[in-house]
C-alpha positions in Angstrom: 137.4 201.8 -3.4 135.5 204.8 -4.5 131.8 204.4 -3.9 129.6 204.3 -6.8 125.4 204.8 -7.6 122.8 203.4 -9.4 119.1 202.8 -9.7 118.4 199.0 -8.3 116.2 196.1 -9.5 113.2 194.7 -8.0 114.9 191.1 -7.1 117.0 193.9 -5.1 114.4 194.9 -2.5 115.4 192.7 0.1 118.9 193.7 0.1 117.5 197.3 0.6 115.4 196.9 2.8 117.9 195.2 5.0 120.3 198.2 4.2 117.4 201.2 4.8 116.9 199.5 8.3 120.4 199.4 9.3 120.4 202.9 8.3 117.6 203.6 10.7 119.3 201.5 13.5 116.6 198.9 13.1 116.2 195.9 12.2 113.8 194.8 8.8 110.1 194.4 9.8 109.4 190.8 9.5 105.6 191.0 9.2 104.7 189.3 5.8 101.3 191.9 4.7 103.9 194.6 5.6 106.6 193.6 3.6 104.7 192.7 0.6 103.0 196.0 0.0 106.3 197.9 0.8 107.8 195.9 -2.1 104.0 196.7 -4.3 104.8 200.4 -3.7 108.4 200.4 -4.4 109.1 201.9 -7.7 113.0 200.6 -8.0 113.7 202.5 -11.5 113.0 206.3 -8.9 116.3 204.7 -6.8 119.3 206.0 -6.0 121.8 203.2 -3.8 125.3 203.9 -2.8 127.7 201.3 -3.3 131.2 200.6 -1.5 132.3 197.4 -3.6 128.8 194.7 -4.0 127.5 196.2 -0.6 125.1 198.8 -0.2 126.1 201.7 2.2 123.3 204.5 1.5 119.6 204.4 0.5 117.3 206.8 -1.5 113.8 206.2 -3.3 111.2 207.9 -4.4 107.5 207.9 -5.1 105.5 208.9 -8.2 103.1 211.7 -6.7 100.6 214.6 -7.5 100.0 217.3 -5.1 97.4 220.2 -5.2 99.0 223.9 -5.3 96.7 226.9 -4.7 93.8 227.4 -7.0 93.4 224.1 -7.9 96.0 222.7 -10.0 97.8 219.2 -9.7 101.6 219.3 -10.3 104.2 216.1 -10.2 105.7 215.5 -7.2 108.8 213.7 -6.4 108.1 211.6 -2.9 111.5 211.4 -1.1 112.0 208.4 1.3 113.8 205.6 2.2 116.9 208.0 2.6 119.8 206.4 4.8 123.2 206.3 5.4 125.0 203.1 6.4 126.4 203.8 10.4 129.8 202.6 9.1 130.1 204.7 6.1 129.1 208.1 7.8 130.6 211.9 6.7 131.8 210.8 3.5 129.2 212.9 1.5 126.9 210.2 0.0 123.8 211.6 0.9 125.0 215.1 -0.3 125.7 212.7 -3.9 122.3 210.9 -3.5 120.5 214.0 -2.7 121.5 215.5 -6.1 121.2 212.8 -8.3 117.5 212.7 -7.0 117.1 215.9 -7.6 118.6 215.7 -10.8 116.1 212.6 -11.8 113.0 214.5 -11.1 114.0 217.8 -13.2 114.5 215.3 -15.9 111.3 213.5 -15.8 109.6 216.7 -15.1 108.3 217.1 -11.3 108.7 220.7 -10.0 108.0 219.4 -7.0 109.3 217.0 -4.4 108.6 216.5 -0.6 109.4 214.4 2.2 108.8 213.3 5.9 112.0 214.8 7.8 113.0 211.9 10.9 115.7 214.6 11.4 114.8 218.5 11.1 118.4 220.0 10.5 119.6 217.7 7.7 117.0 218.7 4.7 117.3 222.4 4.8 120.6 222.4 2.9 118.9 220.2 0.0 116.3 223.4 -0.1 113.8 221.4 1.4 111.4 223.6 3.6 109.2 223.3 6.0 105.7 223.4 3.8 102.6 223.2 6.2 101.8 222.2 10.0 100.3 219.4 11.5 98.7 219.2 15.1 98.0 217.3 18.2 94.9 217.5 20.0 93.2 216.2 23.1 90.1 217.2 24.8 87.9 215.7 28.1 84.8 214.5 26.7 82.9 216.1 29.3 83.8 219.6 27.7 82.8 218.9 24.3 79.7 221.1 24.1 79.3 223.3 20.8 79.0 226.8 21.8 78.5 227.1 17.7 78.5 225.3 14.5 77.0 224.7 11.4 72.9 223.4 11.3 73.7 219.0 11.0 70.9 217.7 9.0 72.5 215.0 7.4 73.2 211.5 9.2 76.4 209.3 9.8 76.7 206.1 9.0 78.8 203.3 9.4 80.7 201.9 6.2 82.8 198.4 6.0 86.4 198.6 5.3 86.1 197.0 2.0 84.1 199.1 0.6 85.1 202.2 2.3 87.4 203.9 -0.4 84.5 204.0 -3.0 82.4 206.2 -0.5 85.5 208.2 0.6 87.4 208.9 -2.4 85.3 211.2 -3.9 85.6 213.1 -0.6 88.9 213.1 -0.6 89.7 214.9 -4.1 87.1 217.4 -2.9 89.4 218.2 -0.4 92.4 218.2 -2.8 91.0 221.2 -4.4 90.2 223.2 -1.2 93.3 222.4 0.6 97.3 223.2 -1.1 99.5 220.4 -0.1 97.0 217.5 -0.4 99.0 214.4 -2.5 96.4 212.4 -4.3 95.7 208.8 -3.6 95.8 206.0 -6.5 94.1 202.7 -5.8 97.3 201.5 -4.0 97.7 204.6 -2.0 93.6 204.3 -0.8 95.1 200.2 0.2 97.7 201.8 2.0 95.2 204.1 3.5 92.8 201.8 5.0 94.9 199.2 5.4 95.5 198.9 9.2 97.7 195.9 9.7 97.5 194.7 13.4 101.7 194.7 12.8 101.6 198.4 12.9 98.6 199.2 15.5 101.1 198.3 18.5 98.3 196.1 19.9 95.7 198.6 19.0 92.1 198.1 18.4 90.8 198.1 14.6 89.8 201.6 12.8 86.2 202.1 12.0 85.1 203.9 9.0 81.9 206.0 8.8 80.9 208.9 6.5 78.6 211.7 6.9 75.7 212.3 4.1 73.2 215.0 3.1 70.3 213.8 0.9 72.3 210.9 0.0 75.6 212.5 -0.9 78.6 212.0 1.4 80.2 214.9 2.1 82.5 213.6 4.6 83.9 210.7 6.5 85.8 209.7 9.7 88.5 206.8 10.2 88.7 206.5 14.2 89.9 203.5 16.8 88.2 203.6 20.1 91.0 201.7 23.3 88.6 200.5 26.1 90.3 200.7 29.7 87.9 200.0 32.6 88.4 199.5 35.5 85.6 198.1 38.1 83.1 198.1 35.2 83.8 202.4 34.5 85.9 203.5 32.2 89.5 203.8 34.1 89.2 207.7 35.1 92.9 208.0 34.8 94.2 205.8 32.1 91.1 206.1 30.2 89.0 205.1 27.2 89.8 207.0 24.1 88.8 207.5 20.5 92.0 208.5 18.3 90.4 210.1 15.0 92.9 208.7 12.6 91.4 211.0 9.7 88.2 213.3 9.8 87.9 214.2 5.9 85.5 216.8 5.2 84.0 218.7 2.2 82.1 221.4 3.7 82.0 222.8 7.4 78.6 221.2 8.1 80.5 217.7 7.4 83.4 218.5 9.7 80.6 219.4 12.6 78.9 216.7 12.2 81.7 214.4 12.4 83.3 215.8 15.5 80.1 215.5 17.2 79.8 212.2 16.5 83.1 210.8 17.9 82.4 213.2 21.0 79.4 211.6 21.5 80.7 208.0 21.6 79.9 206.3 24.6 82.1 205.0 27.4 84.9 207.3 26.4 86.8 209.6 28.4 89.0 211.5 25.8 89.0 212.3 22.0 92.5 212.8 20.7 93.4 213.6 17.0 96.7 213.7 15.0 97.8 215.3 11.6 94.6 213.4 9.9 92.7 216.9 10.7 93.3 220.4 8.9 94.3 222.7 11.6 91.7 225.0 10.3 89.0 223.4 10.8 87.3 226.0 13.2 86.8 222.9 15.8 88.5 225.9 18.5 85.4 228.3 17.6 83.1 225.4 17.6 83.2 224.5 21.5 82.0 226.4 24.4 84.8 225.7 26.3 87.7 226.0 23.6 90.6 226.6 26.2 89.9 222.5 27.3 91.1 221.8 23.8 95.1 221.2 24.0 96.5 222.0 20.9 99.9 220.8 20.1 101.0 221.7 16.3 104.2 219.9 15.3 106.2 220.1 11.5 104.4 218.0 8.9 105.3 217.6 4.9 108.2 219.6 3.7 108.5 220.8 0.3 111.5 221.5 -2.2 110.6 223.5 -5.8 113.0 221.6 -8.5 111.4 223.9 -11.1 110.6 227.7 -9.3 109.2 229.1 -12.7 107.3 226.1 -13.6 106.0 225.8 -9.9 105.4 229.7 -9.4 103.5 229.8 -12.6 101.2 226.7 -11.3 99.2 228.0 -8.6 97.3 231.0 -7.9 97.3 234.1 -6.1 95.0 235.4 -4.1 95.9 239.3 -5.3 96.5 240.9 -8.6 100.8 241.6 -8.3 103.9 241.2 -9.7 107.2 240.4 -7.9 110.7 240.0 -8.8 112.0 237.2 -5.7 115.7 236.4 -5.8 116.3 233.1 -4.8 119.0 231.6 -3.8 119.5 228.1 -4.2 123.2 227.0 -4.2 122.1 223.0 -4.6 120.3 223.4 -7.9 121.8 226.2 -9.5 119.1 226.3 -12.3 117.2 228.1 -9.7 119.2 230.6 -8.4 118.6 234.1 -9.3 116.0 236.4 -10.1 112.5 235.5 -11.2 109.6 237.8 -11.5 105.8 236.5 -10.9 102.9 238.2 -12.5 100.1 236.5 -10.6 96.6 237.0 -9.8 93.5 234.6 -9.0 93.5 233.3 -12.5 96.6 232.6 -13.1 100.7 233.5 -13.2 103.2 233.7 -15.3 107.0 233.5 -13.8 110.2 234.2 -16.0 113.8 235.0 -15.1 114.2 238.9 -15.1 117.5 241.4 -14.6 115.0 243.8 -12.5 116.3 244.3 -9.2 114.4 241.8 -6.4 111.8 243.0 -4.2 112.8 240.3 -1.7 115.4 237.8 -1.2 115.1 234.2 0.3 116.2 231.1 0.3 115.2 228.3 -1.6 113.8 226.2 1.1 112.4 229.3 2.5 110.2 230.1 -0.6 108.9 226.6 -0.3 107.9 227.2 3.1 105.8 230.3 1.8 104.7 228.7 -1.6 102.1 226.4 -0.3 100.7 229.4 2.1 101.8 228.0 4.9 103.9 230.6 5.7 103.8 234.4 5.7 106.5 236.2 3.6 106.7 239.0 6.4 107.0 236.3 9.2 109.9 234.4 7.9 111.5 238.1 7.5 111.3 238.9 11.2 112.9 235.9 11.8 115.5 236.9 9.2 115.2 234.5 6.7 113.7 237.0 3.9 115.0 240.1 3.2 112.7 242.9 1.7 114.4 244.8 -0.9 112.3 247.3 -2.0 109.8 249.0 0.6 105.9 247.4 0.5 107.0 244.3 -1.1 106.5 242.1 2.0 103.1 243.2 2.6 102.5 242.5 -1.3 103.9 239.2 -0.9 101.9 238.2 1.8 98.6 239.6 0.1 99.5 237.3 -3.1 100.8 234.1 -1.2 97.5 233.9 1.1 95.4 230.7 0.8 92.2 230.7 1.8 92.6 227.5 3.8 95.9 226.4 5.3 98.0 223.2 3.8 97.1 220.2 4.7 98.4 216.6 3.5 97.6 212.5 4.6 99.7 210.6 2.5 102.2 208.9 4.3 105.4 208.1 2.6 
């Protein structure tokens, strides 16, 4: 029986659910609060399910998204996930099939962009997915978190209840969606999801708190952190220690971000500060300490990116010098895409159309997207051979116009 595809209904979910965790080798999460906002924020009209008779052998959905390219601008983004393949139906190409219908669906609605969290690293590249922007680990001993330097604090933090903690943060939050490429924007069901901290998911973890920093009565930024007490003999267990995990450190200016590391150094009865991807990796925190070399530093692949439309997406954002340059991309997926397009570009604005010129540099697909958000340098991905330089100074130009003036950074979780 061949196996067919199709969009499915909401009264489907369950059957979905049960398939996308098989997929996964898992079993369905059976936490109620879970389950019920999974099905809220499932948009069952964005699917694409393989079929092999009534039963459902491959999983693909999608999100309805807005991310911020360089200079500024918001452009639709397509929000990969949920993609599985049933263990039993395995190398028969339907996640090749679902891949492109998806792909197909958002050049029809009109989203230049999609993006996704990769559980496996090798399988997107050949979709021209591309690793966008970089997420980190960090650790440091409280005892070495003196500020060598760092912005005058002047302001005051203060704490905020969880119900009322997306009216105080939002605002912070699209702040940062225009200083930092990558950012997806958050909807009042995305801020739910965002502060929502079910005890299902903490793995016996303690509750976050919320707190925000303000100057003269404005916040500027705020802080979601979880502090795990382990004493031993009334002290803090030296080895297995108390810790405060920043879950996110949002920040609209560099006093903010100061302020707000001090404050969870400072915490009491803690031995160690740890952080995740819910802090910009270029936050200057490194320059900040007097001791940076006690900060571990452990950066790790975060959102990855795939241009449906490379004029429309090219001619978005802006660049940070005046240029022009004719990029052959190849992109045997979505053929729309492959071939030559030439980018006229400067701080205000860009213009991209196909052209017959000759390329100044060659790359991939997935490989432009890994440049397009700044993320990565033209010139870098060439010494690793991924981008060939076709006409001499064109990598150096490309680099000068792809710079961002703060690397990509995103927190949506999908």
């Amino acid at each position: 029986m061949p196996i067919t595809y199709r969009p499915i209904a909401l009264d489907e979910f369950e059957r979905f659910d049960l398939a996308e965790a098989r997929g996964f080798s898992a079993h369905p999460d059976s936490n109620s609060e879970i389950k019920d906002f999974e099905r809220r924020v499932f948009e069952p009209e964005r699917s694409v399910v393989a079929f092999d008779g009534d039963l459902m052998v491959g999983t693909c959905g999608s999100f309805t998204f807005e991310m911020s390219v360089p200079g500024g601008a918001k452009l639709r983004l397509g929000g990969t996930s949920h993609v599985t393949v049933s263990p039993t139906h395995r190398r028969r190409g339907i996640l090749t099939e679902m891949m492109r219908r998806q792909l197909d669906g958002y050049r029809e609605r009109g989203e230049p962009l999609a993006a996704l969290w990769t559980s496996e690293t090798v399988i997107y590249g050949r979709f021209g997915y591309g690793l966008a922007l970089m997420h980190e680990r960090r650790e440091i001993d409280r005892r070495h978190t003196a500020f060598a330097h760092s912005p005058d604090i002047g302001g005051q933090v203060k704490f905020v209840d969880k119900k009322e903690a997306a009216k105080v943060f939002a605002p912070i939050y699209e702040r940062a969606c225009e200083m930092f490429p990558g950012m997806i924007g958050r909807n009042d069901l995305w801020w739910e999801a965002a502060l929502a901290d079910p005890s299902a998911m903490r793995n016996q973890a303690p509750a976050l708190f919320h707190a925000f920093y303000e100057v003269d009565g404005i916040p500027t930024g705020y802080v979601m952190y979880r502090v795990r007490h382990n004493w031993n003999d009334s002290l803090p267990d030296s080895i297995q220690g108390s810790r405060v995990g920043i879950h996110e450190l949002v920040a609209s200016d560099d006093e903010a971000t100061a302020a707000l590391w001090r404050f969870c150094f400072d915490i009491d009865l803690v031995n160690t500060i740890t952080a995740g991807g819910g802090v910009p990796i270029d936050d200057g925190l490194t320059w900040m300490l007097a001791d940076p070399r006690r900060l571990t530093r452990k950066p790790y692949d975060g959102l990855w990116l795939r241009l449906v439309d490379v004029p429309t997406a090219l001619s978005a954002r802006t660049y940070a010098e005046e240029g022009s340059l004719a990029i052959e991309v190849e992109d045997s997926f979505c053929k729309w895409n492959d071939g030559t397009w030439r980018v006229d570009g400067g701080t205000e604005g860009a213009d991209c159309a196909a052209t017959n010129d000759e390329p100044d540099i060659t790359l991939s697909a997935g490989d432009l997207a890994a440049i397009y958000l700044g993320g990565a340098k033209p010139s870098e991905l060439a010494r690793a051979g991924r981008v060939v330089e076709r006409t001499a100074g064109s990598l150096g130009r490309a680099d000068r116009m792809f710079a961002t003036a703060r690397s990509p950074w995103n927190l949506v979780d999908f």
